[in-house]
C-alpha positions in Angstrom: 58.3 190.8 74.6 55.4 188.2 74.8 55.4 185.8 78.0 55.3 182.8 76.6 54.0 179.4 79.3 55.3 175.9 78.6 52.4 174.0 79.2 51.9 170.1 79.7 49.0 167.5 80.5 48.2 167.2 84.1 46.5 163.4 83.9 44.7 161.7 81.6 41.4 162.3 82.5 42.1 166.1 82.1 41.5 167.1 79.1 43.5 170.2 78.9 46.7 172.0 79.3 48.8 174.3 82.5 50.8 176.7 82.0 53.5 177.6 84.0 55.0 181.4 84.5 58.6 181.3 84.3 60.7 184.1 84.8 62.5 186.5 81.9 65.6 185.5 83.4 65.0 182.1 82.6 63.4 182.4 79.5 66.2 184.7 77.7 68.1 181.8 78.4 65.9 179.2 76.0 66.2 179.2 72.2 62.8 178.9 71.6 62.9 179.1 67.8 65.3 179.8 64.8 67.0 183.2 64.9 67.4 184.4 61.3 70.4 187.1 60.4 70.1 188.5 56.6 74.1 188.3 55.8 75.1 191.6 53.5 78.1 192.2 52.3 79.3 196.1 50.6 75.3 196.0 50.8 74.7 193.1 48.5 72.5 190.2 50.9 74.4 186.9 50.1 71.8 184.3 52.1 70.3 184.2 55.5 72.8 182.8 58.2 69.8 180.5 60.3 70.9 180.2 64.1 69.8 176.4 64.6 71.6 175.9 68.4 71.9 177.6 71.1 75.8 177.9 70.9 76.0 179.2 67.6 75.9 182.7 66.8 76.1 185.3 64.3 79.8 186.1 64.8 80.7 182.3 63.8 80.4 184.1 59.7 83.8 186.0 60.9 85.8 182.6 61.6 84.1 181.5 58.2 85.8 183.9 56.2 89.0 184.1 58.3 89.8 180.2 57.3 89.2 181.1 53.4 92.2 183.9 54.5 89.5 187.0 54.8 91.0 189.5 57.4 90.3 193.1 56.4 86.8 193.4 57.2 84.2 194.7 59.2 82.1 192.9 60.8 78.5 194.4 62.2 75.6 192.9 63.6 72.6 195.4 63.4 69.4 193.7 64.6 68.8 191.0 62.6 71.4 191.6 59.8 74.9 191.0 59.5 76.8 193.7 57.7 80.0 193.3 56.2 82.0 195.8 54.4 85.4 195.2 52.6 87.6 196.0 49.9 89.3 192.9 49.9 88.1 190.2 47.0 84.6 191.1 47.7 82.8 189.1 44.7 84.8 186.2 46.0 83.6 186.5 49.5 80.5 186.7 48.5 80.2 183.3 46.4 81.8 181.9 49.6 79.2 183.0 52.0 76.5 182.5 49.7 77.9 178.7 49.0 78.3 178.6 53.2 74.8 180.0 54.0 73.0 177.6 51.5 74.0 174.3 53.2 73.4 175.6 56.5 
């Protein structure tokens, strides 16, 4: 993983930027951009489910689907796609999610 330093302007009359280490710990801990999850489901992708804040995550597809009455499904998160497999109205779910993960 790269180390990334927050910097910031020490005066005015400096003309340049610090950076400060911070620890892994600490820094696993920051959103520091968008994460990005390629949403598939029976191997179709349907959109791109965008992680905006820190609270949401990729699992919040599952109580998508469960309030449109989805509940046989299966649910994986493999790096940075989301896999979903079902037998269950599958042309249907997918117009939902992809409806979902275009206004997101």
């Amino acid at each position: 993983m790269e180390r990334i330093y927050p910097t910031f302007p020490v005066s005015e009359g400096f003309n340049g930027l610090i950076g400060v280490p911070v620890s892994n710990s600490v820094m696993s801990d920051v959103k520091m951009s968008s994460d990005v999850y390629e949403v598939f489901v029976n191997g179709d992708k349907v959109g791109e489910k965008v992680l905006v804040t820190q609270v949401e995550k990729p699992e919040d597809i599952k109580d998508i689907l469960n309030d449109y009455g989805f509940n046989n499904f299966q649910f994986n998160v493999e790096g940075n796609s989301i896999v979903i497999g079902t037998d269950e109205q599958s042309q249907k779910m997918k117009e939902i999610l992809s409806a979902y993960l275009s206004i997101r």
